[in-house]
LUMDO-891130 format. One record per residue (C-alpha): x, y, z; residue in one letter. Coordinates in pm, whole numbers, plus 50000, padded with zeros to 5 digits. Layout:
XYZA
...
//
This chain:
500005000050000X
501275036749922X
500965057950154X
500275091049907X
496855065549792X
495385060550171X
491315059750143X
489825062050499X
485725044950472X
483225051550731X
480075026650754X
476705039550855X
474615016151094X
472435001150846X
475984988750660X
476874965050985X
473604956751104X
473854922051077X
476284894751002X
475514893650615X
476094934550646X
479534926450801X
480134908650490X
479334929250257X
481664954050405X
484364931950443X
484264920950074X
484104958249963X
487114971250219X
489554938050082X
488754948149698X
490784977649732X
494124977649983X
493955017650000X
491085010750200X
493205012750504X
490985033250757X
488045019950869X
485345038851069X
482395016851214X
478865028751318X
476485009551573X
474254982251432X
471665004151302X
468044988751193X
467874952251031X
464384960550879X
461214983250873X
460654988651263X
463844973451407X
465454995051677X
468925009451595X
471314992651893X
472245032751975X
468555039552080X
468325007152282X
471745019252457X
470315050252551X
467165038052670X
469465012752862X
471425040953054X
467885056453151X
466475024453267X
469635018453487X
469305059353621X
465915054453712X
466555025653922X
464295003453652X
465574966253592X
466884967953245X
467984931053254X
465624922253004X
466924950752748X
470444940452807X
469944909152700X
468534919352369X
471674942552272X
473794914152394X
471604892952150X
472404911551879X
475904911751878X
475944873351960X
474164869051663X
476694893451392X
479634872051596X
477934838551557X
477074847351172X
480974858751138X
481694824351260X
483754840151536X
483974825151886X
480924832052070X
482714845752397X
484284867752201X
482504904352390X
482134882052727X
484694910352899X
483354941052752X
479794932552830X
480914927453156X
482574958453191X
479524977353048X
477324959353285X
479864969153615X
479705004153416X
476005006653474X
475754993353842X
478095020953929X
476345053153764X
478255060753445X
477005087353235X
474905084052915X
477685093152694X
479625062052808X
476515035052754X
475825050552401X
479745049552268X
479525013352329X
477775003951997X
480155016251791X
483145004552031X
481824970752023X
481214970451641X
484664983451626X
486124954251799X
484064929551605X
485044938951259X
488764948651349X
488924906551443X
487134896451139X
489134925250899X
492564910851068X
493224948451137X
494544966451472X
492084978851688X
492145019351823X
489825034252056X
488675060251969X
489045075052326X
492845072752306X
492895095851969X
489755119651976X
489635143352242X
487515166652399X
487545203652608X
487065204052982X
483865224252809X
483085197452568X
483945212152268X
486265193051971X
490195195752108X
490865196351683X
494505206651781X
495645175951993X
493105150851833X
495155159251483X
498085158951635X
498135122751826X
496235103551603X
498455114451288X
501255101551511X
499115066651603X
497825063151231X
501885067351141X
502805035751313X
499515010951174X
499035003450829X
495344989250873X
492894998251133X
489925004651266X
488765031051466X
485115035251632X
483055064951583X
480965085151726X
482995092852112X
486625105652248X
487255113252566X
487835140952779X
491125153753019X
489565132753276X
489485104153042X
485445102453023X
483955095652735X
482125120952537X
480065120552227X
479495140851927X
475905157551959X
475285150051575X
476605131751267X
479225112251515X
480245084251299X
480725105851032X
482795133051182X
485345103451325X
485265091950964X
486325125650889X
488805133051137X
490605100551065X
490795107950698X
492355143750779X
494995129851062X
496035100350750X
496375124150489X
493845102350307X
493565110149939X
489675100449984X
487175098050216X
484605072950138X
481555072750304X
479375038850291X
475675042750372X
472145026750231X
471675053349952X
473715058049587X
474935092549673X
473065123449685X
470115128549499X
468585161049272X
465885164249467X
463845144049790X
462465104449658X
459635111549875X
458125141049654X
459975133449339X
459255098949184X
463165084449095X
465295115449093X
468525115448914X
471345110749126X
474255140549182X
477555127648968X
479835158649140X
478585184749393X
481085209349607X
481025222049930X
479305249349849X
476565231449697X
476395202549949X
476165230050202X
472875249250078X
471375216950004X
471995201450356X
471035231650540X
467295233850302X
466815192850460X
468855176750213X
469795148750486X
472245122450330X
475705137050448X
475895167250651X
478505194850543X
479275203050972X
480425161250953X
483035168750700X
484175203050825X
487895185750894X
487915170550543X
487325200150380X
489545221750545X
492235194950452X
490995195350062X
490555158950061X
487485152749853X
484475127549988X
483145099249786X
479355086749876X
478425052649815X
476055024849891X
477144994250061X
473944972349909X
475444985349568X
479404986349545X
479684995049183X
476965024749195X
478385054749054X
477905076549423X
478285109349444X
481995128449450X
482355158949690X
484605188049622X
486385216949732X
485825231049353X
485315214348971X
485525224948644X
482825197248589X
479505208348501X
476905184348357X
475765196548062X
472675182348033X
471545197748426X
471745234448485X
471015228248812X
472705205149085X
469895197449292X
466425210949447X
465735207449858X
463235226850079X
461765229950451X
458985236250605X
458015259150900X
459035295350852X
457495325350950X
457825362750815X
457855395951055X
456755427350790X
457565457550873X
455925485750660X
457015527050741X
457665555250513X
460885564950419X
462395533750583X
464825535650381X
465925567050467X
465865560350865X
469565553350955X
470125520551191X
466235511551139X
467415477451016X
469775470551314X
467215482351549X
464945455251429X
468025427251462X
468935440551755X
465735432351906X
465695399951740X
469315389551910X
468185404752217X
466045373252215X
468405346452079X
466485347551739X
468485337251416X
467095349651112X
466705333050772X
466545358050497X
466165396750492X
463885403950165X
463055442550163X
461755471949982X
462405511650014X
459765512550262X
459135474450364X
461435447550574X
460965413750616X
462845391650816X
461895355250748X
462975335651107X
462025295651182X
458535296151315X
459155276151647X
461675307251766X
458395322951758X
456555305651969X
457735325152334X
457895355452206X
455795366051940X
454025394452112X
456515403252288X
458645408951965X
455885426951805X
455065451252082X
459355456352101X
459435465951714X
456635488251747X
458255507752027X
461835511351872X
460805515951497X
457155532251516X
455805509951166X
452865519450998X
452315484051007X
453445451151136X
452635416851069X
453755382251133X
452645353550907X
453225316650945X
452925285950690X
456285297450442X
458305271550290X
461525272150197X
462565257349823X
465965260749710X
467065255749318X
471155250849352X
473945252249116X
477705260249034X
476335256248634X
473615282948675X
475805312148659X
476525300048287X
473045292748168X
470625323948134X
467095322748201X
467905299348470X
465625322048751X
463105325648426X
462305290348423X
462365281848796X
459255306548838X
457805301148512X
457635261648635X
456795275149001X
453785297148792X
452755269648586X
452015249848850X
449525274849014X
451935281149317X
452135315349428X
456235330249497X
455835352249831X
459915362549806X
462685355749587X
466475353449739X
469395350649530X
472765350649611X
475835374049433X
477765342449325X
474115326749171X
474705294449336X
471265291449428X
467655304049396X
465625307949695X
462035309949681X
459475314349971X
455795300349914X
453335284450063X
454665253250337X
451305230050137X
452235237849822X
456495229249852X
455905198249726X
454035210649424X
456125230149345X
459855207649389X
458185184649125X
457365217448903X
461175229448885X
462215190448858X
459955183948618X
461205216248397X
465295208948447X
465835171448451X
462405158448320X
459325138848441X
//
């Protein structure tokens, strides 16, 4: 193996939720020897209403804090692994110690983050035995703050100088540990950001991340019927489209990755030779036959108008109105305005406390000639590196958006045209995602 052609893969839960999962990976790791990194998830669900083994840990911690007997649900996450060892043909007292230790764990109070680091420990330890590849825990090479927060500085530095001295390993995700060697969790995307630490601290030239799906897709399978899948997509892209609900990889979980310029590959473990989905720092790629790169949208915004004469002409009306709006923790979304309107579109449930109170605030600081909050906007965002190129592009996202009978309540869009963001009516998002699909890519 050359060093300069390391690959670090992550596998989601759904990847090594069984024994026949297990396989799978293992067949797909030993096709290619740059696969050198390996970063394990918790069993995640066998089929349509199975529990994922990191819910049934968590639920185990709170049976054991409430004083509950949680024998029973012990014994079923015990099962489970017995049954991926069993089907691995591996000796069955294989985890006898660790459970052990996890049950002495419990007995004597240990915290939550502990209990729920144990999937992917354990999953860790299964498939470094069956891979034939040295074992790291993750607590010895991801650290956390006295506050909890990422140490990026030390992690980076001690696990490029542990990765140095193995040639194959595998490393759980999901926890580190803190000074006082506890073990702490990442709040969200766990697996993934290990996966992406790992590949940063080897210098990896790739970062392959195994999950359930082909890569990303143009727009959500559960409005659009099929959609095509995303060949290329950069950061930039991936990062509008996660933040509009766009769910398969989140751009926070490859923060160290990017930084690092190592580019992410996104494929499915039930289908090795699927194309996937490539993510970059920056291409020169554009598909010719898409304009745009892909379509995603959310629910549940609300709008605070503010309507006054000669707004425009007020100096520090607009950072009154923010002002008021930090005062209160309150992020806003989007800032459409007029010479003598401003709108500040905000997620409705930041609303929920303080609605009057905000209103009767902005009223006293910025005298309107009329206020009004309105709930029910959706979010749709039409996104791009190849729209910049094409014109008409904005043309024939509202002429779809028209077409369809859906009425556009604001229109965003962005100096570098990387995107198009429309606000409309939260029942009619759907409606209109398969409009603009339908228009770009086809029925």
């Amino acid at each position: 193996m050359k060093k300069d052609h390391v690959k670090t893969v992550k596998f989601g839960g759904s990847s090594l939720a069984n024994a026949e999962q297990f396989k799978k990976v293992a067949e797909i790791i030993k096709s290619d020897p740059n696969r050198a990194y390996v970063v394990p998830s918790a069993p995640g669900k066998r089929f349509k209403g199975d529990d994922k083994v990191t819910d049934m840990l968590y639920s185990l911690h709170g049976k054991a804090e409430n004083g509950e007997d949680y024998s029973e649900l012990f014994a079923q996450i015990r099962k489970r692994y017995d049954e991926i060892i069993e089907g691995l043909g591996m000796m069955r007292d294989f985890l006898d110690e660790d459970f052990a230790q996890i049950e002495a764990e419990l007995k004597n109070g240990t915290s939550a983050d502990y209990v729920a680091s144990r999937g992917e420990y354990l999953n860790g330890k299964i498939l470094s035995e069956y891979l034939g590849f040295d074992f790291i825990d993750a607590k010895d090479v991801i650290f956390f703050k006295k506050d909890g927060s990422f140490d990026e500085y030390k992690t980076n530095a001690v696990l490029k100088g542990v990765l140095k001295t193995r040639e194959k390993a595998v490393i759980p995700g999901f926890y580190g540990s803190d000074p006082d060697d506890r073990i702490v969790t990442f709040s969200r995307g766990g697996s993934d950001i290990t996966g992406s630490i790992v590949a940063r601290a080897s210098d990896s030239e790739l970062y392959e991340n195994w999950t359930d799906v082909s890569g990303f897709l143009m727009a959500d399978p559960r409005i659009v019927d099929d959609p095509k899948p995303i060949k290329v997509i950069t950061y930039r892209e991936l990062r509008e489209l996660s933040y509009m609900g766009a769910t398969v990889l989140h751009e926070e979980a490859i923060f160290p990755v990017r930084v690092a310029g190592i580019p992410v590959m996104i494929k499915n473990t039930n289908d090795p030779n699927a194309e996937g989905t490539l993510i970059v720092a920056k291409t020169d790629y554009i598909d010719t036959k898409n304009v745009i790169t892909g379509i995603a949208g959310k629910k549940n915004f609300s709008v605070i108008t503010i309507e006054k004469d000669l707004m425009n002409s007020a100096v520090g009306f607009g950072a009154e109105v923010l002002g008021i709006l930090a005062k209160h923790g309150l992020v806003f979304e989007h800032l459409p305005s007029g010479i003598d309107t401003m709108s500040v579109i905000l997620s409705s449930h930041q609303l929920e406390n303080y609605r009057d109170e905000i209103v009767n605030e902005l009223c006293k600081a910025t005298e309107p000639d009329c206020i009004s909050i309105e709930d029910g906007l959706a979010l749709l965002a039409v996104v791009g590196r190849g729209m910049v190129r094409e014109r008409g592009t904005a043309a024939r996202v509202f002429g779809a958006i028209a077409k369809a009978g859906v009425n556009i309540k604001m229109i965003d869009q962005g100096s570098s045209e990387l995107n198009i963001i429309v606000g409309i009516d939260e029942n009619e998002l759907e409606k209109a995602t398969r409009a603009i699909y339908a228009e770009f890519i086809g029925e």
